[in-house]
C-alpha positions as CSV (number, residue, x, y, z in Angstrom):
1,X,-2.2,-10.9,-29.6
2,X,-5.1,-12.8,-31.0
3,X,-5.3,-13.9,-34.9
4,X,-7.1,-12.2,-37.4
5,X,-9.5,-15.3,-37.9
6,X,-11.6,-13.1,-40.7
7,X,-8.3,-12.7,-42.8
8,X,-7.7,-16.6,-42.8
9,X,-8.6,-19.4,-45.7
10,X,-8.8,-22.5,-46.0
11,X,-8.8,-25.1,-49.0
12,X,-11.5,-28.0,-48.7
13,X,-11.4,-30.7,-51.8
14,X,-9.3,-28.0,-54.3
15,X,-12.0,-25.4,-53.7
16,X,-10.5,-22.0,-51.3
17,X,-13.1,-21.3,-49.0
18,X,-13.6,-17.7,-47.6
19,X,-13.6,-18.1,-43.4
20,X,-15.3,-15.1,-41.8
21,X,-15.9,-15.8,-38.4
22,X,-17.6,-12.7,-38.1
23,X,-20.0,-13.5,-40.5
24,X,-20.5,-17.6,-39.1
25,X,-21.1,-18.9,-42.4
26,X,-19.0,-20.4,-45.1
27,X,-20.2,-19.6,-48.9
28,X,-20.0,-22.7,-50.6
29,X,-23.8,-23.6,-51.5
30,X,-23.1,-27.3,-52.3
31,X,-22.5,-28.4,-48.6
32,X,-26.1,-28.6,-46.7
33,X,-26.0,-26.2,-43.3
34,X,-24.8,-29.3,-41.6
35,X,-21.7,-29.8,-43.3
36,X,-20.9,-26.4,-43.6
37,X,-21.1,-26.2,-39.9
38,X,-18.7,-29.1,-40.0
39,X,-16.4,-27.5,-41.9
40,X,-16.1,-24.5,-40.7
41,X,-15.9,-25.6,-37.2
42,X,-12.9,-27.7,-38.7
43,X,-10.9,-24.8,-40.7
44,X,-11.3,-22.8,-37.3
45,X,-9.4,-25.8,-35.9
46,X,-6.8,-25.6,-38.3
47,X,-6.3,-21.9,-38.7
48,X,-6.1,-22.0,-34.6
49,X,-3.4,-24.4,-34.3
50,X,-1.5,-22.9,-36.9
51,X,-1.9,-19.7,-35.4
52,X,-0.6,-21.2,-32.1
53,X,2.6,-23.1,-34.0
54,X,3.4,-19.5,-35.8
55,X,3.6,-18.1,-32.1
56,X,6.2,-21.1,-31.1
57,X,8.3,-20.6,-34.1
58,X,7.3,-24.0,-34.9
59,X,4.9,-23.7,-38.1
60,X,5.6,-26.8,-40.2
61,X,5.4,-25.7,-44.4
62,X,4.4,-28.9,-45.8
63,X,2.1,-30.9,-43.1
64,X,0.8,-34.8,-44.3
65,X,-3.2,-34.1,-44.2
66,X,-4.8,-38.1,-43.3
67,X,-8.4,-38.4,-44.2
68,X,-10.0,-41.6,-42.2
69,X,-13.4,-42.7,-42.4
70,X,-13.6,-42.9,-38.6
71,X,-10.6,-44.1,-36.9
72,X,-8.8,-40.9,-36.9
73,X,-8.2,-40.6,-33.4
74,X,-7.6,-44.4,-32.9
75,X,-5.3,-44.3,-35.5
76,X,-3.2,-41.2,-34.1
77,X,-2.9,-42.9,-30.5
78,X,-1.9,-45.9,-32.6
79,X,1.1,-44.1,-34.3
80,X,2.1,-42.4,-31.2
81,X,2.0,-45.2,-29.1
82,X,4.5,-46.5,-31.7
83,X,7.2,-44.0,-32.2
84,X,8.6,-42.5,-29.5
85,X,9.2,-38.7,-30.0
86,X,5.6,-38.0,-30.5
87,X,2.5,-36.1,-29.0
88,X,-1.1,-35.4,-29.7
89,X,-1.6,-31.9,-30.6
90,X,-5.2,-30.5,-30.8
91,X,-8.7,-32.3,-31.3
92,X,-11.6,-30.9,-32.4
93,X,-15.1,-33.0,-31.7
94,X,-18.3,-32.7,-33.7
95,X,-21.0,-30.8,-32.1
96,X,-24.9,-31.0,-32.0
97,X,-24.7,-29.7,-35.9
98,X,-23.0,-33.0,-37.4
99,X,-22.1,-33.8,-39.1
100,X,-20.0,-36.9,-37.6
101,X,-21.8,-38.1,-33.8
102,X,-21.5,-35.7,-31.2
103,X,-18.7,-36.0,-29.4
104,X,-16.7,-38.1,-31.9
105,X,-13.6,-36.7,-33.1
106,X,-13.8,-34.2,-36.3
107,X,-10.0,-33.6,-36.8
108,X,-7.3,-34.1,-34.7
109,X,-3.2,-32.5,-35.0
110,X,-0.5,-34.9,-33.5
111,X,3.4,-35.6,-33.9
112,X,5.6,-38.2,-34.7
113,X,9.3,-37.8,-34.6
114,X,8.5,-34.3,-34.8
115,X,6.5,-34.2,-38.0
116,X,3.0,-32.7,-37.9
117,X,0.4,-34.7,-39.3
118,X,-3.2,-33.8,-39.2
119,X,-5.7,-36.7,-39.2
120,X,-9.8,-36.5,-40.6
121,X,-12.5,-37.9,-40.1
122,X,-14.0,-37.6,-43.6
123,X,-15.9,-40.6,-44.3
124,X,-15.6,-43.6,-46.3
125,X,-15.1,-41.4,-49.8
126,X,-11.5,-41.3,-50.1
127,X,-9.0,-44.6,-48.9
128,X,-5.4,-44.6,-48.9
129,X,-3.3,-45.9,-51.9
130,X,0.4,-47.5,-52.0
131,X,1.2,-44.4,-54.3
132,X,1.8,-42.3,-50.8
133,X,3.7,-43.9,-48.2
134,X,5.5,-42.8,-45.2
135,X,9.4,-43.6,-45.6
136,X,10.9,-44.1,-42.3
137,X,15.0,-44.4,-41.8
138,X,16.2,-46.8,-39.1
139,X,19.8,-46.9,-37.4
140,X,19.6,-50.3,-36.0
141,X,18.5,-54.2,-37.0
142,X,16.4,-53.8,-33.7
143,X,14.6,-50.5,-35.2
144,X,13.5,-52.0,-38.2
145,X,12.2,-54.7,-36.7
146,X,10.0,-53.4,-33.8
147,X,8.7,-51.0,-36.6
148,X,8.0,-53.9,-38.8
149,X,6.1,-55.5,-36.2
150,X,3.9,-53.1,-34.6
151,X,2.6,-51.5,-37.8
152,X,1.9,-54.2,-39.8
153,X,-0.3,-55.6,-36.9
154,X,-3.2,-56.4,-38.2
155,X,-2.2,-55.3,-41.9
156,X,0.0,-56.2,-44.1
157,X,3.6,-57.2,-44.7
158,X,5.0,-56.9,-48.4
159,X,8.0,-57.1,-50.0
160,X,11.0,-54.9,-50.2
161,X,11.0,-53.1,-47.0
162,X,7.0,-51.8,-47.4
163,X,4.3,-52.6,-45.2
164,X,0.4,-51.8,-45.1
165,X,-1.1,-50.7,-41.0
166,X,-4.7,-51.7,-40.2
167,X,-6.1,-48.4,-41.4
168,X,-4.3,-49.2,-45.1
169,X,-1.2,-46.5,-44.7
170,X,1.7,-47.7,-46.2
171,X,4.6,-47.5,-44.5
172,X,8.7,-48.1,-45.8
173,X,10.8,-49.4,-42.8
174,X,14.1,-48.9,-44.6
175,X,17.7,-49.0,-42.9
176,X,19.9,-45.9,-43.6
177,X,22.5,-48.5,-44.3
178,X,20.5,-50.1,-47.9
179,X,20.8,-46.2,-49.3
180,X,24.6,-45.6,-48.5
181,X,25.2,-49.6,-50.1
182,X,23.0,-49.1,-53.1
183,X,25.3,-45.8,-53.6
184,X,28.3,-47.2,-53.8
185,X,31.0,-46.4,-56.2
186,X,31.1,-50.1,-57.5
187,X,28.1,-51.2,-59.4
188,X,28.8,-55.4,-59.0
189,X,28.5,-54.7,-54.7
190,X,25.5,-52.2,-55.3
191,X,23.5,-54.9,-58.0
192,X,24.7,-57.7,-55.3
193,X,22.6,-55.4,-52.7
194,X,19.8,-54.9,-54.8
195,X,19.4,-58.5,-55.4
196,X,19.0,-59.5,-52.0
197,X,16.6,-56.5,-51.0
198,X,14.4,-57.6,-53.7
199,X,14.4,-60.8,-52.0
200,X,12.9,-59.5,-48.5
201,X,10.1,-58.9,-46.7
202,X,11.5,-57.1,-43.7
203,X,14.8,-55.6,-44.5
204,X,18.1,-57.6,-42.9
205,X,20.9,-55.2,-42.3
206,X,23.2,-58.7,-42.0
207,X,22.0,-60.2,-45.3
208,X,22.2,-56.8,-47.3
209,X,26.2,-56.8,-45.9
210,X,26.9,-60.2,-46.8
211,X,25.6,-59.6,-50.5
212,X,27.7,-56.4,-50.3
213,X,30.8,-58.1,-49.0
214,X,29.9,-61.0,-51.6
215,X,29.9,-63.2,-49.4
């Protein structure tokens, strides 16, 4: 069964855009034929792999939508090469119409630990901000550090368990274990826990135990 393309829409900067594929145009007269070229070559992209998860039962609600100037596809081989339960997905590559180089990559779909992400390249319009980061729960000291390492290369370590990667995501590299301390019934071991965090960088499983232990 093949998808009903001319039914599908797309949202591009809070404006819905009407996708007939049938027709080969998009309707939005502020984008020159270039970039609606672009753009529609990109919400076929979209609509296709979400067709495709739909089919595997996979289709992910809520999916983290990156916009790069131009590093999208280095960045996603960067993440994956870091975490290990991850895949690329699909990548679409601007044509002759633009308007990005032919051949460079428009958008791309890729997992990590089994959350979709989908990664633009938009341009140098929008940058990340500290307001969004990616919170990731570790099990082990050993976790938490070879996260720490390999994605603040390059960027930016900062206090508290956060860090900034080359491409300015932020990222918090958090052990499970700070939650279920912070949480606990007496409020003199959970203030002792929060006063060492706040004095980290890189979270220490052994420190946060000894404040909780008061030792």
């Amino acid at each position: 069964m093949e998808p009903n393309w001319t039914a599908d829409r797309e949202i591009c900067n809070g404006a819905r855009i009407p996708i007939s594929l049938n027709a080969g145009s998009l309707s939005y007269p502020a984008w020159s034929t270039a970039q609606a070229e672009a753009y529609e070559k990109l919400a076929e992209a979209l609509a296709l792999n979400n067709y495709k998860a739909k089919e595997e039962n996979q289709m992910q609600k809520i999916t983290p939508f990156l916009w790069f100037d131009s590093k999208a596809e280095e960045a996603m081989n960067f993440y994956i090469s870091i975490f290990k339960n991850s895949k690329v997905g699909r990548v679409t590559r601007y044509g002759e119409g633009g308007p990005g180089p032919k051949g460079t990559v428009m958008s791309a779909t890729f997992q990590l630990e089994g959350q979709e992400f989908i990664a633009l390249n938009g341009g140098p319009q929008f940058t990340f901000t500290p307001a969004i980061s990616f919170f990731v729960n570790c099990e082990t000291q050993q976790e938490v550090d070879e996260l720490w390492e390999k994605l603040s290369e390059s960027g930016k370590k900062e206090r508290c368990g956060w860090l900034k990667d080359k491409y300015g995501l932020s990222w918090q590299i958090i052990p499970s274990a700070l939650g279920k301390m912070l949480g606990d019934k007496d409020p003199e071991k959970s203030k002792r826990v929060m006063q060492a965090m706040l004095q980290m960088d890189k979270i220490d499983i052994k420190r946060l135990q000894e404040a909780y232990e008061g030792k």
